[in-house]
C-alpha positions, 0 to 999 in steps of 0.5 A: 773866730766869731765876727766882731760886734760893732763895739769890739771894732770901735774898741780895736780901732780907739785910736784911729777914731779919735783922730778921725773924730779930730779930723772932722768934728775939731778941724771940720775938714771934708769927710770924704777927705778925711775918710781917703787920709785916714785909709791913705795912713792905713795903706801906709802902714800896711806897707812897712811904715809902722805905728803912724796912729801911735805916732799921731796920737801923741802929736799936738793938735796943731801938727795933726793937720800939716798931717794930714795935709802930707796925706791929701798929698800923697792921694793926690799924687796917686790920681795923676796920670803923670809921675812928679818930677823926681829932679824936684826934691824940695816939691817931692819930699813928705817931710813932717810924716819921714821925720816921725816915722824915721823912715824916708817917704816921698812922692815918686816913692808912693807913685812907683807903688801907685797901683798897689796904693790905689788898690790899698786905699780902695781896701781900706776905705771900704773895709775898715774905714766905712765900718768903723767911722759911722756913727761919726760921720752921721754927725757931719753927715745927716742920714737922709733916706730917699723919698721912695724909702721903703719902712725897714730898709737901711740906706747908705749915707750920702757922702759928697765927693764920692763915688770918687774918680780914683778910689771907687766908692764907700758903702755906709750903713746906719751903725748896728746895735753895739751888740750885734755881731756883723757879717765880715770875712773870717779874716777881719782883723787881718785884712791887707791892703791885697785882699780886695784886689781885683782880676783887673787891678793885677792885669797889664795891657800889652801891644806888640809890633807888627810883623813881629808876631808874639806868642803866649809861650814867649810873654809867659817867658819874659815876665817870669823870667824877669819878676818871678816863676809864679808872677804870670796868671795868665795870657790872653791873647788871639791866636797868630794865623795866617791872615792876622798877626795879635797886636796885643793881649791882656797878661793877668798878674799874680798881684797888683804889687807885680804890676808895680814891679813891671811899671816901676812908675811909667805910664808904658814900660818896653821890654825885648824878647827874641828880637821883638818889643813888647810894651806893658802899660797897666789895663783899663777897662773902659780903654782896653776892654773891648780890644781883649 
């Protein structure tokens, strides 16, 4: 399939644009947060949650807002290094979205999947989202060129609030002609919430005991017996010697949904193979980085 020109996605994406126009042109709300709410309900969507625009295009203009508010929420919670507090049901509940939807939907819900919804929002943000929005945003947001601008280079808006701390940042170019086909992946109307993972958003940081020597054989072992045959990547850890035991290795996941699966929402899960611990919790790279 040829790439879409810059009307068809406008066109595939009427809905979407229409209450994103709401969001920040009606109820003039941030676009920065706009943009994470509407890639937050773009994520949910793709993760089983059907037909939320459909849904929120026949709302009332005055629930759009408690909306979007349950999303803000759920993003929210998402930057939290700490879980909520499951005994808090009243706190915990998104009950406007799960009475819509018809499907339950809470905080330590989304948490436990945090790591494929960070990933999934990053996706979305930067692929539809910063696509399919332009020439709204340069209505709230001028385009400004720097000062040392060259004549016929494009620059990204300037979007306050972002590079964000959680979600990276999102690339908005001055909109192309509507005639103009642009350069996308082949996939463009199937993009997925996994499609722009990274090696480390499916790579896990485990430590092990000392003077309980882990080999690669035996995390290999653990993993896939426990959450698939095909789940592992790969293992990389230093070799045991004599001299010096591994006290820790990088395992590389076959997806960041896997990474959910192993956490289940815990900043470290421990698991036991052959007598020996060994505790997962997900890699960072500023952390961890220089000890792989």
């Amino acid at each position: 399939m040829s790439s879409p020109t810059q009307e068809q996605l406008h066109t595939y994406h009427e809905e979407e644009r229409v209450i994103f126009s709401k969001l920040v042109l009606q109820f003039a709300r941030p676009p920065s947060e706009s943009l994470l709410v509407m890639s937050t309900w773009f994520w949910l969507e793709s993760f089983g949650y059907d037909d939320i625009f459909p849904t929120i295009s026949a709302l009332p203009d005055q629930l759009i807002t408690p909306f979007a508010n349950e999303a803000v929420t759920c993003f929210q919670c998402l930057e939290s290094p700490e879980p909520p507090n499951e005994s808090n049901d009243l706190i915990n509940q998104i009950p406007l979205t799960s009475s819509y939807l018809e499907k339950d939907i809470s905080l330590p819900f989304i948490y436990k999947n945090r790591y494929t919804a960070i990933a999934g929002i990053k996706t979305f943000l930067t692929t539809n989202c910063s696509r399919i929005f332009t020439d709204i945003l340069t209505q709230v947001v001028p385009y400004t060129p720097p000062p040392y601008n060259v004549s016929g280079i494009q620059y990204p808006l300037m979007i306050p609030g972002f590079p964000h701390p959680t979600f990276g940042n999102i690339n908005v170019m001055p909109d192309a002609p509507n005639n103009t086909a642009l350069i996308f992946p082949s996939n463009i109307w199937e993009w997925n919430d996994h499609c722009m993972e990274t090696e480390n958003d499916r790579t896990l940081f485990l430590t092990f005991g000392r003077g309980l020597p882990v080999s690669q054989a035996e995390v290999k072992e653990l993993f896939t017996s426990t959450f698939g045959e095909k789940c592992v990547e790969g293992v990389y850890m230093r070799e045991n010697n004599d001299q010096q035991q591994s006290l820790y290795a990088k395992l590389v996941l076959d997806s960041v949904v896997t990474v959910d699966r192993v956490l289940e929402g815990h900043k470290i899960k421990t698991f036991m193979i052959n007598g020996k611990n060994i505790r997962a919790s997900k890699y960072d790279e500023k952390r961890n980085g220089r000890r792989t």
